[in-house]
C-alpha positions in Angstrom: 86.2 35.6 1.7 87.3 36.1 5.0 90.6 35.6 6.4 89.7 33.2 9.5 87.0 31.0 7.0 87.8 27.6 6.9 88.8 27.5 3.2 91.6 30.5 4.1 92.4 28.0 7.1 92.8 24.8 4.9 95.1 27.0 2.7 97.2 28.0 5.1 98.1 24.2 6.4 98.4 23.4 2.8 101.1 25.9 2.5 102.9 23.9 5.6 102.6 21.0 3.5 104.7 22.5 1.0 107.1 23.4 2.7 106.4 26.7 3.5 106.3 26.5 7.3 110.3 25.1 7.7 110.4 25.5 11.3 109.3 23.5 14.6 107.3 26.4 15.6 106.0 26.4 12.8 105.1 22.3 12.6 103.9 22.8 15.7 101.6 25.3 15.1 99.8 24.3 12.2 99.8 20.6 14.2 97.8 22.4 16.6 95.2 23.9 14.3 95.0 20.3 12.9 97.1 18.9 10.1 98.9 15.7 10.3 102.6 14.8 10.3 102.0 13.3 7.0 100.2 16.3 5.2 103.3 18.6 6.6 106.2 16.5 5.0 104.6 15.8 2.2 103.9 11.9 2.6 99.7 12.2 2.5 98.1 10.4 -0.3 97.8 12.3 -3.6 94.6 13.1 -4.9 91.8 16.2 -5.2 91.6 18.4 -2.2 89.0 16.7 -0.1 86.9 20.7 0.1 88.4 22.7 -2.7 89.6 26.4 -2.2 87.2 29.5 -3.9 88.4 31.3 -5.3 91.4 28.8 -6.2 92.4 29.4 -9.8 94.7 31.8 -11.2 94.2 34.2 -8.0 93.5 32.9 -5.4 92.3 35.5 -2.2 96.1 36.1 -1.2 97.0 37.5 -4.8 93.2 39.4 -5.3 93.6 41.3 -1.6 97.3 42.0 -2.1 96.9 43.5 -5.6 93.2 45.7 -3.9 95.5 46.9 -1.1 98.4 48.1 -3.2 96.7 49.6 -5.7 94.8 51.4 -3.5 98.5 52.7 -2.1 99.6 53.9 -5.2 102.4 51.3 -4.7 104.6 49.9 -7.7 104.8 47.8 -9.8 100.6 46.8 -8.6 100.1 50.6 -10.2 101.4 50.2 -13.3 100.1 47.1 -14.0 96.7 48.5 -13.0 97.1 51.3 -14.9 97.3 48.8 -17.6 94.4 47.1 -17.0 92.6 50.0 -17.1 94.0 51.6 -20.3 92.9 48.4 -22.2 89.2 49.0 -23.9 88.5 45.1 -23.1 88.1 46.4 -19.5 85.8 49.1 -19.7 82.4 48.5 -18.2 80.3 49.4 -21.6 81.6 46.4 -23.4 78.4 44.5 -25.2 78.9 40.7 -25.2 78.0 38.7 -28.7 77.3 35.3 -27.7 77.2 32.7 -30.7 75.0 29.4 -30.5 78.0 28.1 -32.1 81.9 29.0 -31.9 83.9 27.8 -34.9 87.9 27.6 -35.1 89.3 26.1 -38.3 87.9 25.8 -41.3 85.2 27.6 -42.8 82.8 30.1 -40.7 85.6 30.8 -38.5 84.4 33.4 -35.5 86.1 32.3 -32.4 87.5 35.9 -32.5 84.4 36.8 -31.3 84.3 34.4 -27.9 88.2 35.6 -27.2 87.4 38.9 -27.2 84.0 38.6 -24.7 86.4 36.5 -22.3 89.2 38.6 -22.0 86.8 41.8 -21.6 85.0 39.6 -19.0 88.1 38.9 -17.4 89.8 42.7 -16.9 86.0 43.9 -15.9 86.2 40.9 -13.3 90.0 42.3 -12.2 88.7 45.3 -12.0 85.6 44.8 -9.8 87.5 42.3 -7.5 90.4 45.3 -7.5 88.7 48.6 -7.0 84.6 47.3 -6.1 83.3 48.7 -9.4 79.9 47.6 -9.4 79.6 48.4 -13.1 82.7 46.2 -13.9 81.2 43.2 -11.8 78.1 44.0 -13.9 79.4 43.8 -17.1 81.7 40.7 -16.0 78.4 38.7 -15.2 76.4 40.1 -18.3 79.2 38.5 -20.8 79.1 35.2 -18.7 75.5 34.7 -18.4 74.7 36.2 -22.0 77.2 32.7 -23.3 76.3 30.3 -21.0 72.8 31.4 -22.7 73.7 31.0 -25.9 76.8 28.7 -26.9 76.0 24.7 -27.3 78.8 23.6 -29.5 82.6 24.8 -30.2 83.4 23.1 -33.6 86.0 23.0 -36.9 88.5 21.3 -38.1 91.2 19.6 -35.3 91.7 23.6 -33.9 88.6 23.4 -32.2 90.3 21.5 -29.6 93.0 24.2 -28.9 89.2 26.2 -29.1 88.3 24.6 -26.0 90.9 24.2 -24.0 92.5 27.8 -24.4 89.0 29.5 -23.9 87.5 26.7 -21.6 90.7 27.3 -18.9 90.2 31.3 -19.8 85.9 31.4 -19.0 86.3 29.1 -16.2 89.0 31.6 -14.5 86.1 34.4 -14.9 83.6 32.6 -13.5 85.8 32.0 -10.6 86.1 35.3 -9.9 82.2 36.4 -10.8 81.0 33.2 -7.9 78.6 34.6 -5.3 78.1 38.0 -7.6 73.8 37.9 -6.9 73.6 38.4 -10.7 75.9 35.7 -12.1 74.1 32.5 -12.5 76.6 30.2 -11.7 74.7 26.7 -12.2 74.1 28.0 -15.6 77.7 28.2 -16.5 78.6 25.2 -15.4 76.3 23.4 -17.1 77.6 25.1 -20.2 81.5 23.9 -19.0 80.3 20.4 -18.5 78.5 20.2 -21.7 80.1 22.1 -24.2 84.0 22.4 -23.2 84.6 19.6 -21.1 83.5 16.7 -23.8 86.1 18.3 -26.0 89.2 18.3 -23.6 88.3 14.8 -22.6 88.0 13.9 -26.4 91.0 15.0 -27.4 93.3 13.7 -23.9 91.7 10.6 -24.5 92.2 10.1 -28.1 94.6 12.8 -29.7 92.2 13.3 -32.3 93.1 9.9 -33.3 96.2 10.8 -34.2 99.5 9.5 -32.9 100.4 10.4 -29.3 103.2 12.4 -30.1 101.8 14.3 -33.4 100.5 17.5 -31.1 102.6 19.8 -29.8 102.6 20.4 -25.9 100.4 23.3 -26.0 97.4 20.8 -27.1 97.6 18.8 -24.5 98.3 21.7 -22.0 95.2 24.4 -22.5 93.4 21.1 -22.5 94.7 20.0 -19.6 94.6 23.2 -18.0 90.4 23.4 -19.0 89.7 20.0 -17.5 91.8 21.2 -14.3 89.6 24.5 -14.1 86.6 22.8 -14.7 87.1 20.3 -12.1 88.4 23.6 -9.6 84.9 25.5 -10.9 82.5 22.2 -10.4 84.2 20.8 -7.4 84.6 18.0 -9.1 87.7 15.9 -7.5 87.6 12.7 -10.8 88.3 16.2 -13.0 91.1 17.8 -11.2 92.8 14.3 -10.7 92.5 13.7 -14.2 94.2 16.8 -15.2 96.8 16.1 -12.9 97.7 12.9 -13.4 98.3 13.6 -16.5 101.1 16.2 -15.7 102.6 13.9 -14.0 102.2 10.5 -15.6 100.2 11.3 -19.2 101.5 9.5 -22.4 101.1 12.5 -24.5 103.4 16.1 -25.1 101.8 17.9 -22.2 102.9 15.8 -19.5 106.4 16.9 -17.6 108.7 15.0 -18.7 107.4 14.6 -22.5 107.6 18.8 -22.4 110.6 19.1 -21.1 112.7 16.3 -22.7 115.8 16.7 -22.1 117.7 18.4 -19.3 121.3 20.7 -19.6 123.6 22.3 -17.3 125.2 25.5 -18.9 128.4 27.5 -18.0 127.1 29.4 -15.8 126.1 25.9 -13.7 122.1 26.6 -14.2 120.1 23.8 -14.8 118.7 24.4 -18.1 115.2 22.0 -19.4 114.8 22.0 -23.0 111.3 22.5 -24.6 109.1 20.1 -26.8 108.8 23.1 -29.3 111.9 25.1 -29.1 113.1 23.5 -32.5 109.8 24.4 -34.0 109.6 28.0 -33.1 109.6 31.0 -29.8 106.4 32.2 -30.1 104.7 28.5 -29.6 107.7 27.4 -27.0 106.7 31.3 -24.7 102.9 30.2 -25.2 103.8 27.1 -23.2 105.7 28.5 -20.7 102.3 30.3 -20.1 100.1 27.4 -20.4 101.9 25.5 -18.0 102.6 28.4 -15.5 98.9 28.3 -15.7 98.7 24.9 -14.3 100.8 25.0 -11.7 99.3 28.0 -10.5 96.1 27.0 -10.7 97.0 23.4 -9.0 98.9 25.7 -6.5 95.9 27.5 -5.1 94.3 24.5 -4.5 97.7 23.5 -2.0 99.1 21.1 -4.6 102.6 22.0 -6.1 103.4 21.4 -9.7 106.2 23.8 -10.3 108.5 22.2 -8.2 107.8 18.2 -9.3 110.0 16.3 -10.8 113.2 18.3 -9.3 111.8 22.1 -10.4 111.7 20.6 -13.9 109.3 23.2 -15.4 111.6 25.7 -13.9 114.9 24.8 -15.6 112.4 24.9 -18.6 111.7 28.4 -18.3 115.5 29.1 -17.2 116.2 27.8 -20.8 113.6 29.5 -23.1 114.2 32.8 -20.8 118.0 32.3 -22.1 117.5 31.8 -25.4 115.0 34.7 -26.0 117.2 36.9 -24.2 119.8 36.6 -26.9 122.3 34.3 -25.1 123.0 30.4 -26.7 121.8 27.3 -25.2 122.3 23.4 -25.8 120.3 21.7 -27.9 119.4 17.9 -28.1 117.9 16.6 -31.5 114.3 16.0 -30.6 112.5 13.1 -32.6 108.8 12.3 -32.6 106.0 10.7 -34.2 103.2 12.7 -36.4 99.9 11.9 -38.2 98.4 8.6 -37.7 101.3 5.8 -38.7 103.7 8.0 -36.2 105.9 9.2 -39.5 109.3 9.8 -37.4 110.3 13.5 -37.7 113.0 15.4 -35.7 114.5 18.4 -35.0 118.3 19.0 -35.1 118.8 22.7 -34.4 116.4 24.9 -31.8 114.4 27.5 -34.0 115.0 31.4 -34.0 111.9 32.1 -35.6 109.9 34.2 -33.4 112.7 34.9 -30.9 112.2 37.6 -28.1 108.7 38.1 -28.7 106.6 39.5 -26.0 103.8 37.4 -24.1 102.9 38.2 -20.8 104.3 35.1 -19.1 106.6 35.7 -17.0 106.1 37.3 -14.2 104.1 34.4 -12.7 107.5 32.6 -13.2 109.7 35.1 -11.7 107.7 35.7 -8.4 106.6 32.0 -8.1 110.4 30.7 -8.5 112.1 34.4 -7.5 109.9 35.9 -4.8 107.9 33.1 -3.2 110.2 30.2 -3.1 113.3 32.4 -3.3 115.4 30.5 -5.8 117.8 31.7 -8.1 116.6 31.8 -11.5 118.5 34.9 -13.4 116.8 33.9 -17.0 113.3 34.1 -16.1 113.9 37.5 -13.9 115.8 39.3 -16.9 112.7 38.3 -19.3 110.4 39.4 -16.8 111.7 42.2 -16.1 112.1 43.4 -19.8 108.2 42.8 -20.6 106.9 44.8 -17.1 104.2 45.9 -16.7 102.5 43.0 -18.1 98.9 43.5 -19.9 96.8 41.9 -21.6 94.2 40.6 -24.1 94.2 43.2 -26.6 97.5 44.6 -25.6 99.5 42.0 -27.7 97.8 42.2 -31.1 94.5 41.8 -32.6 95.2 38.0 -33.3 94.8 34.7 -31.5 98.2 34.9 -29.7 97.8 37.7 -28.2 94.8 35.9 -26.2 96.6 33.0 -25.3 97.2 34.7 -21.9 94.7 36.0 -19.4 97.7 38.2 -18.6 98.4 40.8 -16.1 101.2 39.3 -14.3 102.7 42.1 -12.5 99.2 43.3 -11.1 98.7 40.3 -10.3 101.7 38.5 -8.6 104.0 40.9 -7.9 105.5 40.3 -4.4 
């Protein structure tokens, strides 16, 4: 995409919007090319972006040309993350898709191992033709997306097959965000196959919680889902989509919304503002997984001039500043957290947070760290020490041969380093 296209000019004057462009000259300016007072402090009515920004997901063309042109320097840390990327066999350009008819998670047949694997390889061959101009990366990319969208006209199982579809509904709409205008990807195709098979899912289960009661599922239910139905709505242009999946963030009744996933707020010695998470007393692996799903979101929302990580107060940040602490070693307070489960809302609670899983690896964090760190500048110790300790970030198939080690597209630091 070009710099001076209108969709790289509308992203610039949403940036002023944000805040971005402080100054009177800078007002001024972006006045002059055409925004209104109200878009620039922030006072425009909410809602989808009237002409949404492509490629506007998890990179948008800021983070795509920065990471080409350092790489193609030899510059740090874009290297080493590439060198990452291209050390994982997900992204060689030989990979041979396996589409199913059907993907099942829970229960038995299970084979969803099958559809992580062809998104992740179709994701790093995507990276890696957007990167370097591989033409036999873009190939392969657009063979695994068109061989599914083919293929696949149900995700099933037991309740899992909603984390099914919203983990790998968020993850394949990504790729095909990256694959749009590639002559050989046929992108109608795959949207049909987004609106048919993935989306009726997400909306199922935002809608209805599998009938179970609102607070039963964790946060990271609600939040792949919610982050599918956002990329969906990014990939289709579809504005009732994208404001679904935000409104929800903001305003939903279930775990995935702000202020049900981040409960309760702390100050600790130090004087940084700490948010506790809806899973910490459950365990660290599923507590980091959301600290990816929703940097997700607010990424994704982000590219598209709208921003989440810094609503309610930088809420989700003091999140992260608190599950960075505790997974670093260090103590943090703890509020008992009580909910409802199954269907009659059976109260439950948690007294103590959870050390089981704590100071494992996922590559999560350095989309915090240069969002919060680099971008807005803020001072957020906690998130930089974890980032730093899991640099340079990979991958799919980097992090075991297991589901959680696909929860993440990955590839932070080639990604968003700054």
């Amino acid at each position: 995409m070009s710099r001076t296209s209108p969709h790289r000019r509308r992203r610039q004057l949403e940036l002023s919007r944000r805040g971005l462009l402080k100054t009177a000259g800078g007002i001024t300016a972006a006045l002059a090319a055409g925004a209104s007072a109200a878009a620039l402090t922030g006072t425009a009515a909410e809602g989808a972006p009237v002409t949404f920004t492509h490629p506007g997901m998890l990179h948008a063309y800021g983070e795509l040309n920065r990471a080409k042109v350092r790489v193609a320097a030899g510059d740090d840390p874009w290297l080493s993350g590439w060198n990452r990327l291209t050390g994982n066999s997900h992204s060689a350009a030989t990979w041979t898709a396996r589409p199913q008819a059907t993907v099942i998670r829970g229960g038995t047949g299970e084979n969803y191992t099958i559809l992580y694997n062809d998104i992740h390889a179709a994701y790093q061959n995507a990276l890696r033709w957007k990167i370097a101009g591989t033409t036999a990366n873009g190939d392969c990319a657009v063979r695994i997306l068109n061989a599914w969208s083919s293929t696949l006209t149900s995700v099933t199982g037991n309740a899992d097959r909603f984390l099914a579809a919203g983990i790998y509904g968020y993850q394949f709409a990504n790729v095909a965000e990256l694959m749009r205008g590639h002559s050989g990807f046929d992108l109608d195709r795959f949207k049909e196959m987004m609106l048919g098979v993935f989306y009726p899912l997400n909306n199922q289960f935002l809608t209805h919680h599998n009938d179970a009661c609102i607070t039963n599922y964790w946060a990271n239910w609600d939040l792949c889902t919610m982050n599918s139905i956002l990329a969906i709505g990014i990939l289709c242009d579809d504005g009732a989509k994208y404001d679904q999946a935000v409104g929800y963030f903001k305003n939903g009744a279930g775990n995935g919304s702000i202020r049900h996933a981040v409960p309760f707020l702390h100050n600790d010695t130090a004087g940084y503002a700490l948010g506790q998470w809806q899973e910490s007393g459950r365990d660290q692996g599923h507590t980091v997984m959301g600290m990816g799903q929703m940097g997700a979101f607010c990424e994704m929302a982000w590219s598209q001039g709208e921003d989440l990580y810094g609503y309610d107060n930088n809420r989700f940040m003091k999140a992260a500043q608190y599950v960075a602490k505790y997974n670093l070693g260090q103590d943090v307070p703890f509020t008992t957290y009580t909910w409802g489960s199954g269907q009659n809302c059976a109260q439950q609670s948690h007294t103590v947070i959870s050390s089981v899983g704590r100071g494992q690896l996922r590559p999560v964090w350095d989309i915090l760290w240069y969002h919060y760190g680099r971008r807005r500048g803020l001072d957020v110790p906690y998130i930089r020490a974890m980032a730093e300790g899991t640099r340079p970030e990979g991958g799919g198939g980097d992090y075991g041969p297991n589901s959680g080690g696909y929860d993440q597209l990955g590839f932070g630091t080639l990604m968003y380093a700054k």
